[in-house]
C-alpha positions as CSV (number, residue, x, y, z in Angstrom):
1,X,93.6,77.5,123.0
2,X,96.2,79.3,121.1
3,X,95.0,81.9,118.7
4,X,95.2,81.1,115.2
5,X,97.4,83.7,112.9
6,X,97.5,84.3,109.4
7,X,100.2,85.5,108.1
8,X,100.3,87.2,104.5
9,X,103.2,85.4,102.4
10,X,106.0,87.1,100.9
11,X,106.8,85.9,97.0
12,X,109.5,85.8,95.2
13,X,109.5,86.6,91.3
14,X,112.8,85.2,90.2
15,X,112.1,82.0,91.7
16,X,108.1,82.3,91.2
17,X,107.6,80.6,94.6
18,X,105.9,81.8,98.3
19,X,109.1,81.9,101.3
20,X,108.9,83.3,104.6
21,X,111.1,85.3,107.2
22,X,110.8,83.2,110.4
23,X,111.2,86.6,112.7
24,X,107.4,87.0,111.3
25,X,106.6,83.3,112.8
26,X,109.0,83.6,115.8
27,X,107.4,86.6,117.0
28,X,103.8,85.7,116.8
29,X,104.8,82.5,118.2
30,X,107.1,83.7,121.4
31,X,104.0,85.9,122.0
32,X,101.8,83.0,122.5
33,X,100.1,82.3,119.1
34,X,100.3,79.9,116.4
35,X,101.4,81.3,112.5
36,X,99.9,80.0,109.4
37,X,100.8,81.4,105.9
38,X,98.2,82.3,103.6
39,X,98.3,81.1,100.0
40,X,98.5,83.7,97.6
41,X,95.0,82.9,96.1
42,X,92.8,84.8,93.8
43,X,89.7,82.8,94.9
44,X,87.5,84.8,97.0
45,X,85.5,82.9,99.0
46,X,88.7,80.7,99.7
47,X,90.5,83.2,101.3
48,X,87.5,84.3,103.5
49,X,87.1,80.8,104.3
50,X,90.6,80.9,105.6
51,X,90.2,83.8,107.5
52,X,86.6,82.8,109.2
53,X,89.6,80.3,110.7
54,X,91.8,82.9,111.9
55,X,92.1,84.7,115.1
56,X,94.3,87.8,113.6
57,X,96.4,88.6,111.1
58,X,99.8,89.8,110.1
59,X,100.8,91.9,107.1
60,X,103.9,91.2,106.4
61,X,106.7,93.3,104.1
62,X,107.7,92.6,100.9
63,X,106.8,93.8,97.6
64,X,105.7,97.9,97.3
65,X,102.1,98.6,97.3
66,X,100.5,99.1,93.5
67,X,99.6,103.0,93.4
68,X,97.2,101.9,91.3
69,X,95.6,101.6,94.5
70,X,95.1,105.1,95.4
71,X,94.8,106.5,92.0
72,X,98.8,107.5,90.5
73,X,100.9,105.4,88.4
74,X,104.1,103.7,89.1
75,X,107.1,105.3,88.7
76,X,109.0,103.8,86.3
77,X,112.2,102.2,87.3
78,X,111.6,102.2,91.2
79,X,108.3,100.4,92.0
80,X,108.1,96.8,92.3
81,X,104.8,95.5,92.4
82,X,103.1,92.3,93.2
83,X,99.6,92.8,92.1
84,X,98.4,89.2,92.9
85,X,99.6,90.1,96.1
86,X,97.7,93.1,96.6
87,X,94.2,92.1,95.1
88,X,94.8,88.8,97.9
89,X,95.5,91.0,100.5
90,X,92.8,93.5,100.4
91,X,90.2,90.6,100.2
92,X,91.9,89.2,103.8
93,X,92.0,93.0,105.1
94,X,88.7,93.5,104.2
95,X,87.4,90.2,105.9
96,X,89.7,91.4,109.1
97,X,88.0,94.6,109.5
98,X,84.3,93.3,108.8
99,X,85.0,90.8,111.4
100,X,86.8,93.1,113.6
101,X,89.6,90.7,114.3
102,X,93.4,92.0,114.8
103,X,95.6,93.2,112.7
104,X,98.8,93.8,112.6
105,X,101.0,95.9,109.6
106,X,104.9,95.8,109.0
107,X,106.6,97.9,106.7
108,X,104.5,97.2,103.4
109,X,101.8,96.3,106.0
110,X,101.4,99.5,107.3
111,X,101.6,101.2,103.5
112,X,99.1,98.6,102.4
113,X,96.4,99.3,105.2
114,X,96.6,102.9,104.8
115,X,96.2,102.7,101.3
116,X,93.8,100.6,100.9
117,X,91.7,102.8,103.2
118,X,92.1,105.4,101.6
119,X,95.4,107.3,101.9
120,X,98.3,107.8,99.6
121,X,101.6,106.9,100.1
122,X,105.7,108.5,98.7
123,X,106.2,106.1,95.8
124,X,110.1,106.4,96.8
125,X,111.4,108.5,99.5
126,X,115.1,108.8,97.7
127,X,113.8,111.4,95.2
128,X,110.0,112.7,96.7
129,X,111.4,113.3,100.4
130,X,115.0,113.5,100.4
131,X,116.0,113.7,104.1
132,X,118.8,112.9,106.5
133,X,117.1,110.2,108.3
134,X,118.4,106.7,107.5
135,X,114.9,104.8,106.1
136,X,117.0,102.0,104.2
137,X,119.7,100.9,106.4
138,X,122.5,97.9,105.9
139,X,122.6,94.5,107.8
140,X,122.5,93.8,110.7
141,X,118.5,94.9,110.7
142,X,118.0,94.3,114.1
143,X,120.4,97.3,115.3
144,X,118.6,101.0,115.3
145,X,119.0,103.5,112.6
146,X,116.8,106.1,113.8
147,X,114.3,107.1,116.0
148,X,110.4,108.0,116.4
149,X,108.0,110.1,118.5
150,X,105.7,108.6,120.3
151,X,102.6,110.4,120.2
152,X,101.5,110.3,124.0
153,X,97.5,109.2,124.5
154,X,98.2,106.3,121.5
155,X,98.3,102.8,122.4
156,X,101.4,102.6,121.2
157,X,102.4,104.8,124.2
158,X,100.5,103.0,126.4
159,X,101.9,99.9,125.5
160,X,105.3,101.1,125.6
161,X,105.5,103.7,128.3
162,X,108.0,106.1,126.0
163,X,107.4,109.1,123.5
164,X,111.4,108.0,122.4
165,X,111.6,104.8,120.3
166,X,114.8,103.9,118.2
167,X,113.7,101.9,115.4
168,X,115.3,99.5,112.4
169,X,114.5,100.9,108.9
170,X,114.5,99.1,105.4
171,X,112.0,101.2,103.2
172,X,111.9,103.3,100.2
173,X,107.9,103.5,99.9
174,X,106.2,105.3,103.3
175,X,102.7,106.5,104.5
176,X,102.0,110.1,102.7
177,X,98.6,111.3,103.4
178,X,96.7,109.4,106.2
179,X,94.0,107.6,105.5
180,X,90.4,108.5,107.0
181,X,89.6,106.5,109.7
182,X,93.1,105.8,110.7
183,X,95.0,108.2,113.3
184,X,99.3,108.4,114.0
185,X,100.9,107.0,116.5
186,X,104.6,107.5,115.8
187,X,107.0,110.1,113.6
188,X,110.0,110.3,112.4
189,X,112.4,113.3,112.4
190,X,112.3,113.8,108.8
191,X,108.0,113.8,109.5
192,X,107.9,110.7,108.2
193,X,105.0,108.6,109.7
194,X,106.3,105.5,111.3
195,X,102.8,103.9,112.8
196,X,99.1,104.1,112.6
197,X,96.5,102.8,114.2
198,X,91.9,102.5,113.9
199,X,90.5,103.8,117.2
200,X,87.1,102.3,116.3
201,X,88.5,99.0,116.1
202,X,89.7,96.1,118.6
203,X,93.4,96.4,117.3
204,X,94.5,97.3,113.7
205,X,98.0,99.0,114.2
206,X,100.9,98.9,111.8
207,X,104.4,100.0,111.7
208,X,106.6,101.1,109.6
209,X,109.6,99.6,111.3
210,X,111.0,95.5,111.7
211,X,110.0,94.2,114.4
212,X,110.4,90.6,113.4
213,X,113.9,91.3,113.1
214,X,114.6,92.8,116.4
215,X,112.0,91.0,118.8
216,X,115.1,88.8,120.0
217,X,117.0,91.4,121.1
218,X,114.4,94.5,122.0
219,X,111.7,94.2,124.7
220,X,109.6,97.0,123.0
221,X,109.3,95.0,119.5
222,X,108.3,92.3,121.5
223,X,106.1,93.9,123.4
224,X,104.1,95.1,120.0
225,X,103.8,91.4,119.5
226,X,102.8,90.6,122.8
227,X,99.8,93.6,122.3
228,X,99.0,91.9,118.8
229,X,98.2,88.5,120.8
230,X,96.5,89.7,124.0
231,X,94.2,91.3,120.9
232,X,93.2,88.1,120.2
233,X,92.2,86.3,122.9
């Protein structure tokens, strides 16, 4: 039997309808499991219904993470906030971790999970940590704009076997102060944090890369979907 994924929907406000980038349900699928997007629900005992179902789950990019959530407001202007979103989310992370089933963060993912836990995040890079690194690059996203450290011991490393990794970026929000419980597995140059990960659970790492938009053409993003699956089984 395949595992069973769930993967958290992106929404679009102009249209006021759920869509999906398939790299999100390529990659989970060429790793060996099966997607299935969530609804964006308020109801409770729906969603953990759902992910009873569920074998792991994906947090997906998207909209930027309300700081409502760890106790600033949003800057006015730059923050665009999906707050159905994140109340759905948190009830689905919250399930994952009780349960102790796989996660897996992408770009919002990894801001979401670390602030829900308990961290902070920049609200926009542009004007709190102006630096030379390239976090918001132009199409195509699957080429490199950067790279990251690999911290050596983390399971990234292990999974990947380099402390080197040249990464796609398309970002203006990004992890600030770490949230307790969680520990770093990648930097950038600018000291940016690029991945985290639990050590007391099964598998909840997140990145703040695209890996769904380069798994056709880079071994080591499909490797970090390849990890996510062997999670589950």
């Amino acid at each position: 039997m395949k595992p069973i994924v769930g993967v958290m929907p992106l929404w679009d406000d102009r249209k006021e309808s759920l869509w999906m980038l398939p790299g999100y349900m390529d990659g989970i699928s060429r790793a060996g499991g099966i997607p299935v997007v969530f609804p964006l629900s308020a109801d409770e005992r729906d969603l953990e219904q759902l992910a009873g179902v569920c074998d792991g789950f994906l947090f997906t990019g998207g909209h930027d993470v309300s700081p409502k959530i760890y106790g600033e407001e949003p800057m006015e202007g730059v923050v665009d906030i999906c707050e159905k979103r994140d109340a759905m989310e948190t009830v689905v992370l919250r399930s994952a971790m009780n349960a102790d089933k796989p996660v897996l963060g992408i770009c919002r993912g990894i801001q979401f999970i670390n602030a829900v836990l308990g961290g902070t995040l920049y609200q926009n890079l542009p004007t709190q940590k102006p630096a030379a690194v390239n976090h918001c690059q132009n199409p195509p996203y699957d080429l490199p704009a950067h790279h990251v450290a690999v911290v050596k011991d983390s399971p990234l490393y292990e999974c990947l076997k380099t402390d080197r990794l040249p990464v796609n970026s398309y970002h203006h929000q990004a992890v600030k102060e770490v949230a307790p419980g969680l520990a770093v597995m990648a930097v950038a140059p600018d000291g940016i944090v690029e991945a985290l990960y639990k050590p007391d659970r099964r598998f909840l790492w997140a990145v703040q890369w695209h890996p769904e938009f380069s798994f056709r053409t880079d071994a080591n993003s499909r490797k970090i979907f390849e990890a996510f699956a062997a999670a589950m089984k």
